[in-house]
N, C-alpha and C positions, 0 to 999 in steps of 0.2 A: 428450488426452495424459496418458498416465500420470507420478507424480513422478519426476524424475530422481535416479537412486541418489548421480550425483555432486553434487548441490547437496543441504547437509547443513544444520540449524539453525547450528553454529559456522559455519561460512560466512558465514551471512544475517548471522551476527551480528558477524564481522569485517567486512561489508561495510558494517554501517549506524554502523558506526566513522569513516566516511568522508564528505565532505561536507556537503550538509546537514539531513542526516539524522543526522549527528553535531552538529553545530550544533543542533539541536531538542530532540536527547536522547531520540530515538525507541530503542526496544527490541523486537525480536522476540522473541514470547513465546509463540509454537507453528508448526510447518509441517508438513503431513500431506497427503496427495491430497485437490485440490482443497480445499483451504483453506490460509489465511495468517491469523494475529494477530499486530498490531503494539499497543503502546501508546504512550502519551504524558503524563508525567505535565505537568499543568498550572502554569505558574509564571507569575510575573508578566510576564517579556519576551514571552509569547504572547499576552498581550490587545492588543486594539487601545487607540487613547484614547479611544472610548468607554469602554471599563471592561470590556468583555467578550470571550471569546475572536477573537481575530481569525480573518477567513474563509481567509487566507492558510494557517494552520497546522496545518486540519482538510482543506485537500487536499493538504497536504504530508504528514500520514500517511496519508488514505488513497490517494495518489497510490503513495505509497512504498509500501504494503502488498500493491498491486495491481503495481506493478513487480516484487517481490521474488516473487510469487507465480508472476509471467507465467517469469521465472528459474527457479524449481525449475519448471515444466512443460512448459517446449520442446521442441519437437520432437529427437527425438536429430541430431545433425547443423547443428543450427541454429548459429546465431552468438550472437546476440546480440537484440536487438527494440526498437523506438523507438514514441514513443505518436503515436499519428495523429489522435486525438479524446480528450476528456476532459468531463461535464459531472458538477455538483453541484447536489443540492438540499437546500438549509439548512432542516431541522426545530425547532433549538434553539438553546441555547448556555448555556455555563456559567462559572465562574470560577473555583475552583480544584476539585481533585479527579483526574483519570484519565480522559483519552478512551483508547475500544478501536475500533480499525478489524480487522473480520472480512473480507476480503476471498474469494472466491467465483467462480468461473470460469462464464459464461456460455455459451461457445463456445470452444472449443480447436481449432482449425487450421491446418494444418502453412502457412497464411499469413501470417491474423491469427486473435487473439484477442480474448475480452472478457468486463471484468473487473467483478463489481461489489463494493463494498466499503459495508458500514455504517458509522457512526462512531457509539458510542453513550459517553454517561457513566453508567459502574458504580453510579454514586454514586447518582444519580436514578432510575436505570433507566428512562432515555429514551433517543430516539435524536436526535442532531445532525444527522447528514445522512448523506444516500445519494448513493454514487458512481459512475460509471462511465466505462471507458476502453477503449477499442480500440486493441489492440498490433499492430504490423506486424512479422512474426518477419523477423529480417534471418538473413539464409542466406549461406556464402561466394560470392565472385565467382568463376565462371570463367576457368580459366588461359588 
């Protein structure tokens, strides 16, 4: 599925205004075919009480990165899409600094989709972890 002309970066970026993704203080910082970057700058309410970033907040962006992406590439007609699967594997972690989730289309189908998204910090230039998810494209109901 090619980008959708009506989902625009201002968009993505009034949307992640919203819940919590607003609550995290995530930012959309590119959208182009097939690809999404989100970042996240690191602060203290995101570590766990170990002391290091919690796992909670590195699938919340790259969850949200791979949502926001699955959005600009819908099929035209489509509604809307809900995730049906989701798994992570944790490489690193850091404590302050900038996580960047690149998220990445594996499959684009006018059913489902599937999305994988990296989580790297700039800073180290390593990567946190790998993600991925399987979107169910929701389609209107029949009158």
């Amino acid at each position: 599925m090619p980008l959708r002309s009506d989902v625009s970066i201002e968009l993505l970026q009034q949307k992640v205004q919203i819940g919590l993704p607003a609550l995290l203080g995530l930012q959309v910082i590119a959208v182009a075919e097939g690809e999404l970057q989100m970042r996240l700058p690191i602060e203290p309410r995101l570590l766990a009480p170990n002391g290091y970033l919690h796992a909670a907040s590195v699938i919340a962006l790259a969850d949200t990165a791979c949502g926001f992406a699955c959005i600009a590439h819908l099929p035209q007609g489509a509604d809307n899409f809900t995730t049906i699967e989701l798994k992570t594997n944790f490489l690193g972690t850091a404590t302050a600094g900038t996580l960047l989730a690149r998220a990445r289309p594996l499959h684009l189908g006018r059913t489902t989709q599937v999305w994988d998204a990296t989580v790297s910090h700039p800073e180290s230039g390593r990567a946190i972890a790998e993600f991925r998810c399987t979107q169910l494209v929701l389609w209107p109901k029949a009158a």
